[in-house]
ZAFI-417557 format. One record per residue (C-alpha): x, y, z; residue number from 1. Coordinates in steps of 0.5 Angstrom, whole numbers. Layout:
    c1    c2    c3   i
     X     Y     Z NUM
...
This chain:
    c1    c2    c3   i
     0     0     0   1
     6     5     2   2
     9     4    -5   3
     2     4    -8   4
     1    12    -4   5
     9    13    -7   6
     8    11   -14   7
     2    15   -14   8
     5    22   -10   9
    11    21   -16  10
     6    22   -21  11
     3    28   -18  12
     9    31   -17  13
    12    30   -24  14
     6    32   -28  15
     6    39   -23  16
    13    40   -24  17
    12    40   -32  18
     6    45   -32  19
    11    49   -28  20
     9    48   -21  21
    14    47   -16  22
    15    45    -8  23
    18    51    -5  24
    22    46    -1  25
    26    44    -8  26
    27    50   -10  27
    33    54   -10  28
    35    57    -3  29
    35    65    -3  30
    42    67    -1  31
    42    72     5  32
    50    70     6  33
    54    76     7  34
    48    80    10  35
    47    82    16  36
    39    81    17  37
    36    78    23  38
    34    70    21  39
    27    72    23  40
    26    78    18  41
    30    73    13  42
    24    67    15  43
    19    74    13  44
    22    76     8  45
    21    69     4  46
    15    67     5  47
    18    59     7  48
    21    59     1  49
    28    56     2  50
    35    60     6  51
    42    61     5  52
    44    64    12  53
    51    64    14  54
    52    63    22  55
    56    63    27  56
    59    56    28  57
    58    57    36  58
    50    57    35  59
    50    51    31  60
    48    43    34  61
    51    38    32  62
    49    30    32  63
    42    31    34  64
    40    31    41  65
    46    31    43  66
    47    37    41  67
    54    39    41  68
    56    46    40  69
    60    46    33  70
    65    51    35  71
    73    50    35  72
    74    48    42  73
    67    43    42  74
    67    37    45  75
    64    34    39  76
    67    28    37  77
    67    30    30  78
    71    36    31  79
    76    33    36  80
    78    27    32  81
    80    32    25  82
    83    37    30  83
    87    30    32  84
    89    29    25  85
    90    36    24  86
    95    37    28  87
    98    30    27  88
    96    26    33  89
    92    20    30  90
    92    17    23  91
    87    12    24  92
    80    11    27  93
    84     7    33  94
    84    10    39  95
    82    16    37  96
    77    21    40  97
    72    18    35  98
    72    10    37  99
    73    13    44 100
    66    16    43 101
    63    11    40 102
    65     5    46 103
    63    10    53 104
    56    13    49 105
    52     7    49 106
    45     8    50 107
    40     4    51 108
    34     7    51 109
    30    13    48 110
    30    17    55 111
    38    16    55 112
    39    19    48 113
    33    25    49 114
    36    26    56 115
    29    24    59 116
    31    22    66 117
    24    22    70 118
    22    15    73 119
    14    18    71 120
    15    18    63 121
    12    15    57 122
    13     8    55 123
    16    10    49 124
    22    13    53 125
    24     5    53 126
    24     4    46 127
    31     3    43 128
    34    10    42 129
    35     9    34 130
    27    11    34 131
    28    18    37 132
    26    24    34 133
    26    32    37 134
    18    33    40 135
    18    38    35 136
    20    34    29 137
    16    28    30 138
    13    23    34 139
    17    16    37 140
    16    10    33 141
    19     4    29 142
    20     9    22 143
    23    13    25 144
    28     7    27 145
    28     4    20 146
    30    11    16 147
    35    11    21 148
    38     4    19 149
    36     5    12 150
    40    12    11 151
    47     9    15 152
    45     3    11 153
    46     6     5 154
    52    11     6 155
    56     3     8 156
    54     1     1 157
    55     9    -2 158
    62     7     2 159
    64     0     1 160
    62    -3     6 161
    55    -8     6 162
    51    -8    13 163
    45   -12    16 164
    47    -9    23 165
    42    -4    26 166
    48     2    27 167
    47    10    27 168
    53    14    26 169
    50    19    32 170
    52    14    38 171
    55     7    40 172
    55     2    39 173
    58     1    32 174
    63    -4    28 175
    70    -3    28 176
    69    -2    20 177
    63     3    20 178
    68     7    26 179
    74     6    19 180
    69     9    14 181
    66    15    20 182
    74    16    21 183
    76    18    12 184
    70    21    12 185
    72    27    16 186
    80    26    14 187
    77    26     7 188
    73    32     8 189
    78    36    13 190
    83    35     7 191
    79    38     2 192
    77    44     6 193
    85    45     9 194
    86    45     0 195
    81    48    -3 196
    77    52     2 197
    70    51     3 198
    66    50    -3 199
    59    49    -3 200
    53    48    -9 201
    46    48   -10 202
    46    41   -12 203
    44    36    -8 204
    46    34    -2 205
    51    40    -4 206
    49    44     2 207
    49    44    11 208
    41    44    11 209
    39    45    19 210
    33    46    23 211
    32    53    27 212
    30    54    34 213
    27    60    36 214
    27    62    44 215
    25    69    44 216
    29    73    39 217
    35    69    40 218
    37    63    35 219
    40    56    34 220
    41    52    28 221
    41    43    30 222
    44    41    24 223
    41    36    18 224
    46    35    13 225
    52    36    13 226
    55    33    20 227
    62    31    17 228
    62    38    13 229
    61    43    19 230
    65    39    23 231
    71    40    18 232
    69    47    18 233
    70    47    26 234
    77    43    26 235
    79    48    21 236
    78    54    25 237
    72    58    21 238
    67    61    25 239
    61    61    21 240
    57    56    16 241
    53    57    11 242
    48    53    12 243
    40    52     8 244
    34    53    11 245
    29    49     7 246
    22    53    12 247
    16    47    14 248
    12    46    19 249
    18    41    22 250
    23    46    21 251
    22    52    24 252
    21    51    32 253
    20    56    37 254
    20    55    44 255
    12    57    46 256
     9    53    41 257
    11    47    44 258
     3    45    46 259
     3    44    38 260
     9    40    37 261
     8    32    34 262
    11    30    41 263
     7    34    46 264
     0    31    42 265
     1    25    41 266
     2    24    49 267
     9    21    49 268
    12    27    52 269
     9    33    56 270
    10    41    55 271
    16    41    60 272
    18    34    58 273
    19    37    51 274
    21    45    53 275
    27    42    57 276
    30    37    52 277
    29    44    47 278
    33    48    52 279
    39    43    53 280
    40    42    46 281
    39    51    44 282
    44    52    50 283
    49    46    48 284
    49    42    53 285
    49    34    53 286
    44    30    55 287
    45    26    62 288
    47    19    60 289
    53    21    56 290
    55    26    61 291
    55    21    66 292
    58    15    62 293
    64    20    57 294
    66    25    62 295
């Protein structure tokens, strides 16, 4: 039935597009880089279309929930294990910050991951942690966890390496031959950067994209695509990104809206539940379990 409903959305979207229609969503970003325009007015000004913004590395969240500030000094596993590189400490992904990252951050439910730690909480707080989403973007579920395994899935085959295991590349445990692919990645990556400088493209997958948290009128940006780049960037001393905002439902969330998110009408979590996974994540910090667990 599901491929049933894509066939058929395919042909829809193929028919609108050669009669000149287009998602707002695929459409090229409007590029703002450069300027010094508050990202609230840029969202006004574009009526949800697609955003080329620069921002400051130190607003950007990296790895999910975790969260991870994605300046220079983070402690972003990323951003430490190219800085090692960079500066001649390792050479491979043995004993380096990122095998170390993945064998101590090893949760084992939704709540370690979402840095729920309340006795009282949705039975969905005990699911596996590859089935947790932002309360702002999604609900819980085992699609969630099955789009997960599908992306790393195909980026294993997109490098090499043919996978049936169940890994994420946020969080531990994974396979000594995913941790190699994650580790040349990022050196590849740094690489190119420390040679060529930053280069980015409209093509696909050939921008940062992330999400935008609003609390008042301040901003943060929990990075999408990209995580490898934004980390090089880091490591390699810049101090802003341009990164593309594609504006929906999902990404744009402002903090006093939380009685409207996906989570918080579901069920599975409750307005402060919500309020304060937003609140570590706009202000970096990490969840309970990997400090407890990594520090």
């Amino acid at each position: 039935m599901n491929n049933l409903k894509d066939s058929i959305k395919q042909r829809i979207v193929k028919k609108l597009s050669s009669a000149g229609f287009e998602k707002k969503a695929n459409l090229s970003p409007v590029d703002f880089s450069g300027l010094s325009i508050p990202v609230m007015e840029v969202l006004e000004r574009t009526n949800d279309f697609p955003v080329l913004i620069d921002v400051p590395l130190s607003a950007c969240r990296g790895m999910g929930m975790l969260a991870f500030s994605c300046d220079e000094n983070s402690p972003h596993p990323f951003i430490r294990t190219i800085r090692e590189y960079l500066d001649g400490k390792t050479t491979s992904y043995h004993g380096s910050s990122l095998q170390r990252y993945y064998e101590c951050f090893q949760p084992s439910t939704t709540a370690d991951y979402l840095g729920i730690t309340e006795k009282n909480r949705h039975e969905s707080f005990g699911y596996s942690p590859l089935q947790a989403i932002e309360p702002w973007g999604g609900v819980i579920s085992k699609q969630e966890e099955l789009r997960k395994i599908r992306v790393m899935r195909e980026e294993g085959a997109a490098n090499g390496i043919e996978s049936n295991k169940s890994e994420w590349s946020f969080i531990g445990p994974i396979s000594y031959e995913r941790g190699e692919m994650e580790f040349k990645r990022l050196t590849a990556i740094a690489d190119s950067i420390m040679t060529h400088g930053y280069i980015r493209s409209g093509q696909k997958d050939g921008d940062i994209t992330g999400k935008l948290l609003f609390r008042g009128n301040d901003y943060a940006v929990l990075i999408g695509a990209g995580q490898h780049r934004i980390s090089a960037l880091a490591a390699g001393g810049y101090s802003r990104a341009p990164i593309v905002v594609r504006p929906s439902r999902f990404s744009v969330a402002r903090r006093e809206q939380a009685p409207g998110w996906p989570g918080v009408m579901s069920g599975q979590f409750s307005i402060d539940q919500a309020q304060s996974i937003f609140d570590r994540v706009f202000d970096g910090l990490q969840p309970q379990a990997y400090v407890q667990s990594c520090l």
